[in-house]
C-alpha positions in Angstrom: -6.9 -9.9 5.7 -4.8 -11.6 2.6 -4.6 -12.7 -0.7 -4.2 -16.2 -0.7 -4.4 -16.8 -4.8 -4.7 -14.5 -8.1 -6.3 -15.6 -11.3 -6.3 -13.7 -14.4 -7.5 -14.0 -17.5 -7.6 -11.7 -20.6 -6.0 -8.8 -18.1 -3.2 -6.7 -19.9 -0.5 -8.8 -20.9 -1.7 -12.2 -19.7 -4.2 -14.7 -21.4 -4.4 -17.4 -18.5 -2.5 -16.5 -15.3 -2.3 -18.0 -11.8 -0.1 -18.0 -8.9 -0.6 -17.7 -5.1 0.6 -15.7 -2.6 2.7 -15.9 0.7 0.9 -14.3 4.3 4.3 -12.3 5.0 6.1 -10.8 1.9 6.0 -11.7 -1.3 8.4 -10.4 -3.9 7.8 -10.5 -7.6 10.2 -10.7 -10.0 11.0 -10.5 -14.1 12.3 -8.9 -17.3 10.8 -5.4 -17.9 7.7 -6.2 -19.7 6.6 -9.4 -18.2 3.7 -8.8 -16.3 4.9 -7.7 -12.6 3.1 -4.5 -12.6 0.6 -6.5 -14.2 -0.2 -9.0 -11.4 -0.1 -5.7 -8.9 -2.8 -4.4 -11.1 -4.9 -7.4 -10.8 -4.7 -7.2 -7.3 -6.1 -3.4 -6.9 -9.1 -4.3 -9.2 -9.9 -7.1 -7.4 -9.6 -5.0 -4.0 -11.7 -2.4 -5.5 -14.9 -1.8 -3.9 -13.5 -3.8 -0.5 -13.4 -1.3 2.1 -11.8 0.9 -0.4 -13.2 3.1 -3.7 -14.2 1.0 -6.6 -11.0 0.0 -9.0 -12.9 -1.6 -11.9 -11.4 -3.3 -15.3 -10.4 -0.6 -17.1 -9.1 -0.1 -20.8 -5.9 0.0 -20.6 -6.6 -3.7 -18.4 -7.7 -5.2 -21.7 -5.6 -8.2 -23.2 -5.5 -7.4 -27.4 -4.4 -9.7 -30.1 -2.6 -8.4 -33.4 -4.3 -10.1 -36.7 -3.2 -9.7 -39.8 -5.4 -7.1 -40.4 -6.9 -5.7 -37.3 -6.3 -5.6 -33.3 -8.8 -7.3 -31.5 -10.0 -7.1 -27.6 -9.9 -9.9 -25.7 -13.1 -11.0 -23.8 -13.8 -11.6 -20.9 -11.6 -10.4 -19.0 -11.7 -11.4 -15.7 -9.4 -11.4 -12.0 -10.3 -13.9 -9.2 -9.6 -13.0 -6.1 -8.8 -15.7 -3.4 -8.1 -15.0 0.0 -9.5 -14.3 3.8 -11.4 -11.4 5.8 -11.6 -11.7 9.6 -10.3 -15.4 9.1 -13.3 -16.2 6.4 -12.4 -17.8 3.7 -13.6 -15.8 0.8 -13.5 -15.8 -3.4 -14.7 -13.1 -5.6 -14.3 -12.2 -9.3 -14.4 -9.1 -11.2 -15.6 -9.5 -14.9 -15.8 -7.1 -17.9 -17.8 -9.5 -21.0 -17.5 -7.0 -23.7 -16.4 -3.2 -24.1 -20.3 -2.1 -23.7 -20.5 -3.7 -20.3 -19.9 -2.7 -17.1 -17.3 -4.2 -14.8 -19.9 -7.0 -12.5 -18.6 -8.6 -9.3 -18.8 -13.0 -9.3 -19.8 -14.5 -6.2 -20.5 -11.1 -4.1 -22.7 -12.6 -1.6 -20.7 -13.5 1.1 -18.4 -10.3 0.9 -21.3 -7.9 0.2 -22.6 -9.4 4.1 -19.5 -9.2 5.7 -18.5 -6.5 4.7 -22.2 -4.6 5.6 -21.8 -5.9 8.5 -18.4 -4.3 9.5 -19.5 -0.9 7.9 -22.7 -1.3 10.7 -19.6 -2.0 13.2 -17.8 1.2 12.5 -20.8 3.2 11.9 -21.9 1.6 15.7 -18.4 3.0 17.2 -17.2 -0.5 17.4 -13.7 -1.2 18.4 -13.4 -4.0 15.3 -10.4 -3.7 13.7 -10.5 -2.8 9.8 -7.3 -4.2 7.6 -5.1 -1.9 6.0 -5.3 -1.5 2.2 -2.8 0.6 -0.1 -1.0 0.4 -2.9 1.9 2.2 -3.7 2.5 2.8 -7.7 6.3 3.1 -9.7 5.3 7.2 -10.0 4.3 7.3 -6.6 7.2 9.8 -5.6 8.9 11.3 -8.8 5.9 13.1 -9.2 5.6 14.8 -5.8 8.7 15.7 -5.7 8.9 17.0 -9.5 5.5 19.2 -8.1 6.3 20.7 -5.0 7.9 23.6 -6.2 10.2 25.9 -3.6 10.7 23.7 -0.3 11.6 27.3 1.0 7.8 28.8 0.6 5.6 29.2 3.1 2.3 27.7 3.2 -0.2 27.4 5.9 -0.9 24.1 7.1 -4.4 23.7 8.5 -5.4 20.8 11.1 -7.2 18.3 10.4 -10.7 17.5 12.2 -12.1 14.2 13.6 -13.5 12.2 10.9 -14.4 8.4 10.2 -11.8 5.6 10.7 -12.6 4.8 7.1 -10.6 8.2 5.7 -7.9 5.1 6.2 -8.4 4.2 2.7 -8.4 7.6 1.0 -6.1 7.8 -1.7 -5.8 4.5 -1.5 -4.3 3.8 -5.5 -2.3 7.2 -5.0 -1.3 7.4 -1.5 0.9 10.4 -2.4 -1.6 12.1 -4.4 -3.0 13.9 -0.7 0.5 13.9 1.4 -0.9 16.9 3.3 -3.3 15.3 5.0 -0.5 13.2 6.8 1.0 16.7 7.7 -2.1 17.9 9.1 -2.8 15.0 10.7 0.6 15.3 12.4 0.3 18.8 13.4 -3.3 18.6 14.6 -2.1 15.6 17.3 1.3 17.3 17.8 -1.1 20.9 18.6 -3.7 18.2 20.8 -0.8 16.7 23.1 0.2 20.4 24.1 -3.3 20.9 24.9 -3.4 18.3 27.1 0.0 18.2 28.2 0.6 15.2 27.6 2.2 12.7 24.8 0.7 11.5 21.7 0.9 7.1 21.6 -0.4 7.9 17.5 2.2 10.0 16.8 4.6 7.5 19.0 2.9 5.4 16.7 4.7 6.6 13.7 7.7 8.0 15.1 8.4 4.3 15.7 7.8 3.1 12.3 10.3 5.2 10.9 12.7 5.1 13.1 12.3 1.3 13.1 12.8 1.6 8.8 15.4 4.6 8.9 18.2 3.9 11.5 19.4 7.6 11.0 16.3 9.2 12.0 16.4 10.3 15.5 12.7 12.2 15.5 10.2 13.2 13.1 8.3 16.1 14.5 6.0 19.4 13.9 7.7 22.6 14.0 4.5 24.9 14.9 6.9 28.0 14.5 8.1 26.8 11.1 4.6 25.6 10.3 6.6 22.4 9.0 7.2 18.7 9.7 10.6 18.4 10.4 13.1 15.6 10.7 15.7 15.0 12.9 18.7 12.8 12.4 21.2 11.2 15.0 24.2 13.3 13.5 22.1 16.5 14.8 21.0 17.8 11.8 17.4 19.1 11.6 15.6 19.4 8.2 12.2 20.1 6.9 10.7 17.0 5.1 10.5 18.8 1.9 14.7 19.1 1.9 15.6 15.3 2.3 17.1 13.5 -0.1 14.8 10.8 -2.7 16.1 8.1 -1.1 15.5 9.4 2.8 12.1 11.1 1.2 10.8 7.9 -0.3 11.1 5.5 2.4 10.1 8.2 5.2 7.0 8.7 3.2 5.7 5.2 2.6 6.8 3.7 6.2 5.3 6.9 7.7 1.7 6.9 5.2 1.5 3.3 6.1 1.8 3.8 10.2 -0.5 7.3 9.5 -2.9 4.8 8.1 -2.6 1.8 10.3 -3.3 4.8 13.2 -6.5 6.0 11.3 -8.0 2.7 10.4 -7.6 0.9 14.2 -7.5 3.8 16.6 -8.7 2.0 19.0 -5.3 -0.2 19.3 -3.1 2.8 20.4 0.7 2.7 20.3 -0.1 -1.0 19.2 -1.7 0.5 16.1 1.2 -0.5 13.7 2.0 -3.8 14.9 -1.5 -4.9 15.4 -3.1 -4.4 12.1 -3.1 -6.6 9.3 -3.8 -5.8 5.6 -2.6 -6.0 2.0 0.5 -3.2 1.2 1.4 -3.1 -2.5 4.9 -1.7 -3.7 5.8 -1.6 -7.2 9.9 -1.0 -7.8 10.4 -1.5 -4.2 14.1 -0.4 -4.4 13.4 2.8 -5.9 15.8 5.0 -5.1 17.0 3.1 -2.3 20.6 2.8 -1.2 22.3 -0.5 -1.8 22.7 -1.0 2.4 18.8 0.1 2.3 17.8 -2.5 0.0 19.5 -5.1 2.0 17.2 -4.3 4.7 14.2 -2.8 3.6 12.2 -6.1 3.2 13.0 -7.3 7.1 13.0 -3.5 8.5 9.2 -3.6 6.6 8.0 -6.8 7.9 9.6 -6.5 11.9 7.9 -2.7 11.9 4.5 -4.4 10.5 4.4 -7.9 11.3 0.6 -8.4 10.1 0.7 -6.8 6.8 1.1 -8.9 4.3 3.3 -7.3 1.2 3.5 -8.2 -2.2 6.4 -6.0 -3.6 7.9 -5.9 -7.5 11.5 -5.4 -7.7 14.8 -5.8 -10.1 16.9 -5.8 -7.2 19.1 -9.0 -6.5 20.0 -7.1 -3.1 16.4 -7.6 -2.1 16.0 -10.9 -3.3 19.2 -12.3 -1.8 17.5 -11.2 1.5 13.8 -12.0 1.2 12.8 -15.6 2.8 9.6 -16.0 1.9 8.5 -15.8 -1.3 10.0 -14.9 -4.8 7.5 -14.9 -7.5 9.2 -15.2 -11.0 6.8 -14.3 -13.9 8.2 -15.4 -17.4 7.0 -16.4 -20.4 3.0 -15.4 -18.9 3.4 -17.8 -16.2 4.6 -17.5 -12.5 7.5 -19.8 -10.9 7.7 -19.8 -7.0 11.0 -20.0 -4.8 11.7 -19.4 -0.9 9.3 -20.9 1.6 6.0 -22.2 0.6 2.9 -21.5 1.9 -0.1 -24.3 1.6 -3.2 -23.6 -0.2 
């Protein structure tokens, strides 16, 4: 799966935008206030409803107009949506015509069948694969970490049950929002491959990912006497995840929700589970609170550890700029500006 091209129209700060979008990684650029989160928006209400919950046009999505005497909405407002499922070339539009409407989906035919036809799939126990879809928000972290009170408490961590491949896209606008369940997840397959004496290839899975992303993580791994996930680094040290620092914390997190999701979507393609599934990752402020010597790396360590996601991240980093080669998105002045390799529409 992959966005090919956004339109939007009448959606926050933009009256008529367009631009179009790289396979690999796609970095978008500007001055604080010109549109980036904007465009990553766009992107999550026109993914809403595809696979995932429903993201519709929302208030806050609404393009206003200071007169002289009076704010106005603008209508319609509308996101296009152009891109590919299962190598089908598909276009959709989400539209909100006035403020007593309801959001209504353009063109739904074709998705609405193929994607009944991949819920009858998954419902059948088919091994299909489903795409990965996520998006990563600016307050993704600060939050958590503002809320999780005494790292030092103890607090039992249930295991978590078999369920559908779909709980892939829980939480999929706030992957942070349910963190435990990643924790449980970990301990209920950590708790399984004692069982059966044997190794986990999901948790291999995402040991790998991070590892791959943090080249000071040794191990990540479920202390069942602690009743913590625990990390271990190549100078020896051992700490509970709850102790590490923002920057370790943050990228940890999203490379190992990513991997945890990747795993629960496509079960099916084992220890291949991160490399073999494609999808649509959003990150807005990819360099937050990343190291300099991170940021230099993050966008190749992201794409080499999940070569068929495609990313679109928002950044004011010139560290990751200076080292992405696909795509750099400029937004100025309402309208997007392209640099780095193209990609034919």
């Amino acid at each position: 799966m992959r966005i090919d091209r956004l339109r939007l129209m009448n959606f926050r700060g933009f009256e008529e935008f367009e631009t179009d979008f790289h396979p690999n990684f796609n970095v978008i650029i500007g001055m604080n206030g010109a549109g980036k989160t904007g465009v990553l928006e766009g992107i999550c209400t026109a993914l809403g409803s595809v696979f995932v919950s429903d993201r519709p046009v929302q208030e806050d999505d609404i393009r206003v107009v200071s007169h002289e005497h009076s704010i106005e909405p603008q209508f319609p407002v509308k996101v296009e949506f152009h891109g590919r499922i299962r190598d089908q070339k598909l276009s959709w539009s989400k539209v909100l015509a006035g403020t007593d409407r309801r959001t209504t989906i353009g063109n739904a035919e074709p998705l609405t069948a193929l994607l009944n036809k991949i819920q009858k799939d998954v419902m059948a126990g088919k091994p299909d694969d489903l795409p990965l879809i996520v998006s990563y928000p600016a307050e993704r972290f600060w939050k958590k970490r503002r809320d999780r009170g005494d790292p030092h408490e103890k607090a039992d961590i249930g295991t978590l049950p078999r369920g559908s491949r779909m709980r892939g896209y829980d939480h999929w606008l706030n992957p942070d929002s349910e963190s435990s369940i990643f924790i449980k997840w970990f301990k209920t397959q950590e708790l399984a491959a004692l069982q059966r004496q044997k190794d986990s290839p999901e948790i291999e899975v995402v040991r790998n990912a991070v590892s791959n992303c943090i080249a000071d993580c040794e191990n990540i791994f479920f202390d069942v006497r602690e009743d913590a996930l625990m990390t271990k680094f190549r100078d020896g040290r051992i700490l509970p995840f709850g102790l590490l620092s923002h920057c370790v914390w943050n990228m940890l997190a999203t490379v190992g929700d990513i991997a945890f999701r990747c795993v629960m979507l496509n079960p099916h393609l084992r220890e291949n589970a991160a490399t073999g599934t494609s999808g649509i990752v959003l990150i807005d402020e990819i360099d937050l609170h990343l190291h300099p010597a991170w940021q230099r790396k993050v966008v190749r360590d992201l794409k080499e550890t999940f070569p068929g996601i495609q990313f679109i991240a928002a950044t004011h980093s010139p560290l990751i700029l200076s080292n992405t080669e696909d795509r750099i998105i400029t937004i100025e002045n309402g309208r997007s500006y392209r640099t780095g390799h193209t990609y034919g529409r």
